[in-house]
C-alpha positions in Angstrom: -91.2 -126.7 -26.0 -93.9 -127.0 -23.1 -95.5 -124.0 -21.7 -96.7 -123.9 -18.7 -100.1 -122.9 -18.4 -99.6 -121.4 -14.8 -96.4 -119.3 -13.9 -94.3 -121.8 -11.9 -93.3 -120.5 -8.2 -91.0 -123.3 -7.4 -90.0 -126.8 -8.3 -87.3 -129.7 -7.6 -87.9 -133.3 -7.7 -90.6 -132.9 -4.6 -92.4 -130.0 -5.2 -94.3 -128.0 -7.8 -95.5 -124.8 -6.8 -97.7 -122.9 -9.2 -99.5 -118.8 -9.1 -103.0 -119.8 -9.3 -104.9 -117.2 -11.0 -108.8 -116.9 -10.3 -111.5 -118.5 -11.9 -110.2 -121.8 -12.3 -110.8 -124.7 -9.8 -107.9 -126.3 -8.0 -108.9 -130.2 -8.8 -111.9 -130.7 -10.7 -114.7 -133.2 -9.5 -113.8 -135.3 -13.3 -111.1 -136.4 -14.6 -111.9 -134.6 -17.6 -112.9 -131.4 -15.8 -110.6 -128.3 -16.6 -108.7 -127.2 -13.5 -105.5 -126.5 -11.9 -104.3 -130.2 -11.9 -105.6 -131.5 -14.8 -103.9 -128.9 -16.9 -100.4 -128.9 -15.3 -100.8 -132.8 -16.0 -101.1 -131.9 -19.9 -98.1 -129.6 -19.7 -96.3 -132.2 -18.0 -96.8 -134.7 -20.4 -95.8 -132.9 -23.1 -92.8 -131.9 -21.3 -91.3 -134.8 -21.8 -91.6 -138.9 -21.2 -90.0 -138.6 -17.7 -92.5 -136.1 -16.5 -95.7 -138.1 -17.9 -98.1 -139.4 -15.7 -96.3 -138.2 -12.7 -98.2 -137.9 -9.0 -99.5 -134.9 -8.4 -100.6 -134.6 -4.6 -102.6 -131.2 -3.4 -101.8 -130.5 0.0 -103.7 -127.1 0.3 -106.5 -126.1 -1.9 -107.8 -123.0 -3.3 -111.1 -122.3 -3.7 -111.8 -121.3 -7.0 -112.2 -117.6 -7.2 -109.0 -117.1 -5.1 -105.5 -116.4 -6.1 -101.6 -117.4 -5.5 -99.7 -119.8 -3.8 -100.6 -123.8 -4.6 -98.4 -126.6 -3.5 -98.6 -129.9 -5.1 -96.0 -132.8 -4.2 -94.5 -135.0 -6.9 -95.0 -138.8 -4.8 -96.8 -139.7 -1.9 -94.2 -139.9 0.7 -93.6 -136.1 0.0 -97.4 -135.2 0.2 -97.6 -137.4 3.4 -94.6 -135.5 5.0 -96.1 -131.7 3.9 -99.9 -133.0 5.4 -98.6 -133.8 8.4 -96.8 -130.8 8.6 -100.4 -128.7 8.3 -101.9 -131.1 11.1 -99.3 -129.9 13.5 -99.5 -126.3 11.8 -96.1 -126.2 11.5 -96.8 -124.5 8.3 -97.4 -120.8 7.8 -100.0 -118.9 5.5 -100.4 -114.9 4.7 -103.1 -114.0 2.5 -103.7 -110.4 1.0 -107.4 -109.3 1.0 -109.5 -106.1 0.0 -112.4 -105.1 2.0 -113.9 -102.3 1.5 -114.3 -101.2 4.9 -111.0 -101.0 7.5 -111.5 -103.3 10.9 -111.8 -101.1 13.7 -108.2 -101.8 14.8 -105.2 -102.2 12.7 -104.1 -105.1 13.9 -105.9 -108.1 16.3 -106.9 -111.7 16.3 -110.3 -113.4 15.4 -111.4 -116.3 17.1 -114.9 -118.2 16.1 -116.5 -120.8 15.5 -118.0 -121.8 12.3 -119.9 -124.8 10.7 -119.7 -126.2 7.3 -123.4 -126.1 5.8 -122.7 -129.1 2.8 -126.7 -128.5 1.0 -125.4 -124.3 0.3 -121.6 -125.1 -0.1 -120.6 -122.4 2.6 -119.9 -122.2 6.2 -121.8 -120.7 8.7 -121.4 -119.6 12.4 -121.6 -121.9 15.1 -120.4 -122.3 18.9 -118.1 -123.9 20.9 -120.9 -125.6 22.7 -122.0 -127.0 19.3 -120.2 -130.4 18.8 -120.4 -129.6 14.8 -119.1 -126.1 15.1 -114.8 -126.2 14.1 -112.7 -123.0 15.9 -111.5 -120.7 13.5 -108.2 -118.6 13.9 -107.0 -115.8 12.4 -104.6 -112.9 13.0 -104.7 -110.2 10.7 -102.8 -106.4 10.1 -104.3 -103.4 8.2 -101.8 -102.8 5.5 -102.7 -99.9 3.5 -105.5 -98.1 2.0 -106.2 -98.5 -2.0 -108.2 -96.3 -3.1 -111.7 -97.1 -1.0 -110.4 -100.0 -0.1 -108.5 -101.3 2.3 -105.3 -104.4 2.2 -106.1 -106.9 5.1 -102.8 -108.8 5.9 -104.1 -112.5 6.8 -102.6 -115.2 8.8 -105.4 -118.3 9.1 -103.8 -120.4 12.7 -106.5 -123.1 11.9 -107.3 -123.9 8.6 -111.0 -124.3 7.7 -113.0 -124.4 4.8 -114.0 -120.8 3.3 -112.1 -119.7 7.2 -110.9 -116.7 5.6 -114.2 -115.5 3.4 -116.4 -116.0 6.4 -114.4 -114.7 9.1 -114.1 -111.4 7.3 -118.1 -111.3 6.8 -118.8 -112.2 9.9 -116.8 -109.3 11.0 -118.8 -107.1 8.7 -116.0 -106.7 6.6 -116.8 -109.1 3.3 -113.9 -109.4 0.6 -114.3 -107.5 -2.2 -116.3 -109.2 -4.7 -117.5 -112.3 -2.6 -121.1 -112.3 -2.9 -121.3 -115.8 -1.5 -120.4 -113.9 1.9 -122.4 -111.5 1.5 -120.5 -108.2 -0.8 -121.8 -105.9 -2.3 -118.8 -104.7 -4.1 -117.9 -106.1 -8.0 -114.9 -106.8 -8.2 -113.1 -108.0 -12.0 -111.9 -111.4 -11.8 -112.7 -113.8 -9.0 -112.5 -111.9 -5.7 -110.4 -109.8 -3.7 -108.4 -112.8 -1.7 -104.9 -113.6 -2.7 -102.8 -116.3 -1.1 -99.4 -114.3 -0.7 -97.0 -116.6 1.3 -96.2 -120.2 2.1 -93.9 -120.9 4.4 -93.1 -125.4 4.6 -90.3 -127.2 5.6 -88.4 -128.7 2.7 -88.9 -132.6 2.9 -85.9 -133.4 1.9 -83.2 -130.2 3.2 -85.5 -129.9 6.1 -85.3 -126.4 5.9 -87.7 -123.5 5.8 -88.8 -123.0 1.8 -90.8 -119.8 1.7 -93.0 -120.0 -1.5 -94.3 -115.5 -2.4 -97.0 -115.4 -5.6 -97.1 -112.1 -7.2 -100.1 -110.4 -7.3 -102.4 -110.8 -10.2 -102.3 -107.8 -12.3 -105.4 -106.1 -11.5 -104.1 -106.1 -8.1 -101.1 -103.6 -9.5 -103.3 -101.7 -11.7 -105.4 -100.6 -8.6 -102.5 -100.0 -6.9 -101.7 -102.2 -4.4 -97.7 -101.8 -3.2 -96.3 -105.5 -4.6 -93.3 -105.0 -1.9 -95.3 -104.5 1.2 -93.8 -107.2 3.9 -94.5 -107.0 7.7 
């Protein structure tokens, strides 16, 4: 019998969503590279004939070092239907993250504008008078303290590469572990950004599906309350 090399959040006929744990990229820029994909393809084949070289369509990457929720669709049609559904942002996100300094209210909304810089694979700040600048949303909720550290309850409106990393940097409050944006911190696999919650529609009930990852287990060891919900 198969096992999966990821713990399986969901799946039907449509979907397959998978707890990414850190480390690993999402799609790897080879065939042949090891990643999230690539390996679930493996398991699939040797799941069985019917699940062999089935489509596999990412509708929301990860960036490597980040955990939890990733949604793949089994054909085309359902990958079209769930991209669409992110270009009207009918879709919503919640991430957990651990900074090690609280925001200076408990609960707000960030607006900014940031610009992908390709040559140093990162984003930087930009402006709304800068026709290469993208707006980046986010509403976000002090949780809970851990420790030193604080749990940062995220919810990205727009959805922008590294949007989440560099918002919190930029707002002098890096992720734990994140040296790309600028911490200090260590922290032991990956960094400190989780992907708790994904909320779609189902394309076929056309109902709400909400898709929770548990936390990695270093999260638990350091304490961090698995049941919090807003």
């Amino acid at each position: 019998m198969a096992i999966a090399p990821f713990e399986i959040i969901y799946e039907d006929q449509y979907l397959l969503a998978v707890n990414k744990p850190a480390g690993i990229p999402t799609m790897g820029v080879a065939p042949d590279r090891r990643s999230v994909v690539a390996l679930l393809r493996q398991f699939l084949a040797a799941r069985g004939p019917s699940d062999s070289g089935l489509f596999l369509g990412v509708v929301s990457r990860l960036d490597t070092p980040v955990t939890g929720v990733l949604l793949m669709a089994k054909d085309p049609s359902t990958a079209a239907h769930l991209c669409e559904q992110f270009r009207n942002r009918r879709i919503r996100k919640k991430y957990w993250a651990l900074v090690a300094k609280a925001p200076p209210r408990k609960c707000g909304q960030w607006h900014d504008w940031l610009r992908i810089d390709r040559r140093h694979r990162k984003v930087v700040a930009g402006s709304s008078a800068d026709a290469k600048a993208l707006e980046a949303v986010t509403k976000y909720w002090v949780r809970e303290q851990v420790g030193d550290w604080f749990l940062v309850e995220l919810e990205p409106v727009t959805g922008r590469k590294h949007q989440l990393r560099w918002q919190l940097a930029a707002h002098e409050i890096p992720i734990v572990g994140d040296r790309k944006y600028g911490s200090r911190i260590p922290f032991p696999v990956g960094i400190a950004l989780h992907a708790r919650e994904l909320e779609v529609e189902h394309p076929e009930e056309e109902s709400p599906l909400l898709l929770r990852a548990p936390l990695p287990p270093v999260w638990r060891r350091l304490g961090v309350n698995e049941t919090l919900a807003r």
